[in-house]
C-alpha positions as CSV (number, residue, x, y, z in Angstrom):
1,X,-22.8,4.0,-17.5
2,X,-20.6,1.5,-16.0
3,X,-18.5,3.5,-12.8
4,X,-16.0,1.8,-10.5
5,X,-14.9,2.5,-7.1
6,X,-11.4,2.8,-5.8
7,X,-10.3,2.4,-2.5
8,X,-7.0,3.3,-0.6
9,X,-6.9,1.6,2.6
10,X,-4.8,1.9,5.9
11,X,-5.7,-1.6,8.4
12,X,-4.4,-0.4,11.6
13,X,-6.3,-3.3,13.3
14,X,-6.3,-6.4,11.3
15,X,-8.5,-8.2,13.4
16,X,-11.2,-5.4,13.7
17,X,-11.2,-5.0,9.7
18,X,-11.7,-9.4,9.7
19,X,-14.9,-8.3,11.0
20,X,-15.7,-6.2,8.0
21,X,-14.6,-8.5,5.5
22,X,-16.4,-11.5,6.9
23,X,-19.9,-9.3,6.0
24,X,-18.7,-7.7,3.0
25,X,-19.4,-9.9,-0.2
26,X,-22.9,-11.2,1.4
27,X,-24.1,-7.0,1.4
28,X,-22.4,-6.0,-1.9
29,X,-23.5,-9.1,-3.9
30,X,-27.1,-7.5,-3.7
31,X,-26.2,-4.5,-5.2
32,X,-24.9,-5.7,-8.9
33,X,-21.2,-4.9,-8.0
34,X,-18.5,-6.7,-8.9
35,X,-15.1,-6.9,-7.2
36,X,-12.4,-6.8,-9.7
37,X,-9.2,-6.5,-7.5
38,X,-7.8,-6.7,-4.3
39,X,-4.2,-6.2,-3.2
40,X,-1.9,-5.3,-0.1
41,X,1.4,-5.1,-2.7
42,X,0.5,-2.8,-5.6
43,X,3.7,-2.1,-8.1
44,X,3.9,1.4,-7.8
45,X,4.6,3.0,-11.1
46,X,4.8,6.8,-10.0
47,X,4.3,8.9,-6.4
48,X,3.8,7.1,-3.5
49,X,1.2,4.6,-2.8
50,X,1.2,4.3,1.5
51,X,-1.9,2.5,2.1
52,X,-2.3,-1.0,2.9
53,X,-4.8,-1.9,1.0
54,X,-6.4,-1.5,-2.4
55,X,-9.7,-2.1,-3.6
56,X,-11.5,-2.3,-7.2
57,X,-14.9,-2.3,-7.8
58,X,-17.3,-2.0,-10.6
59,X,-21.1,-1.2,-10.4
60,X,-23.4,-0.8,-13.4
61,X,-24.0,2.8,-12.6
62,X,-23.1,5.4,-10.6
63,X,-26.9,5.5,-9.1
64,X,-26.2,1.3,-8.1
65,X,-22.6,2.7,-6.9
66,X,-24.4,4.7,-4.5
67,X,-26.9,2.6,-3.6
68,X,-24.9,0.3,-2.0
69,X,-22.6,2.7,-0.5
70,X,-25.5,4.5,1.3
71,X,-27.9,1.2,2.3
72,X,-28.3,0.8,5.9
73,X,-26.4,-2.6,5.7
74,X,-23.4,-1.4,4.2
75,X,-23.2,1.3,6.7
76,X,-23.4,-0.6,9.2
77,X,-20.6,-3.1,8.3
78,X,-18.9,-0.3,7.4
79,X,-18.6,0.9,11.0
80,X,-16.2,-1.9,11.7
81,X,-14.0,-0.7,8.6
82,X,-14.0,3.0,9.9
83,X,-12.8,1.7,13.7
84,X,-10.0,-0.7,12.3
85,X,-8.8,1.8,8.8
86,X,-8.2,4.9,7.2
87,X,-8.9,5.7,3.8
88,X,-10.1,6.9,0.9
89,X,-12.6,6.1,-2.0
90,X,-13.8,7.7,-5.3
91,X,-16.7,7.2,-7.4
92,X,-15.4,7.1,-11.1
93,X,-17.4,7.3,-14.4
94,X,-16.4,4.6,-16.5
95,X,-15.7,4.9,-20.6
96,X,-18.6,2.6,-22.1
97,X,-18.5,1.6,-25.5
């Protein structure tokens, strides 16, 4: 079943977070995700939306989902996301037809 990932994110060092995106779409292309949406000015419909950053993507599964997440090259690119943001991400089931 189809699952995306949302991500809230807080860039407290631009520069430090360039080095994570400059890695980022060679790692997750190998891992059958796609990235649906990316944007620093969200319309807010309801609550409060602080974060500078938010990030759509789908996977095929949750199993491909986690895959990615967990692979040893993600995690390590990841280390310059954790040193330049704050966040947050969830793992959602999608509604297949």
């Amino acid at each position: 079943m189809t699952c995306y990932i949302v991500a809230q994110i807080s860039i407290s060092d631009r520069a430090g977070y360039a080095d994570y995106e400059s890695g980022f779409m060679d790692v997750f292309s190998r891992y059958q995700g796609r990235l649906l949406a990316v944007d620093e000015s969200p319309e807010v419909l309801e609550g409060a939306w602080d974060c500078t950053r938010t990030v759509l993507v789908r996977f095929p599964s949750k199993e491909e989902a986690r895959h990615w997440y967990h692979s040893a090259e993600y995690q390590e690119l990841a280390q310059h996301r954790f040193a330049a943001s704050s966040g947050n991400l969830v793992l959602i089931a999608g509604m297949d037809d």
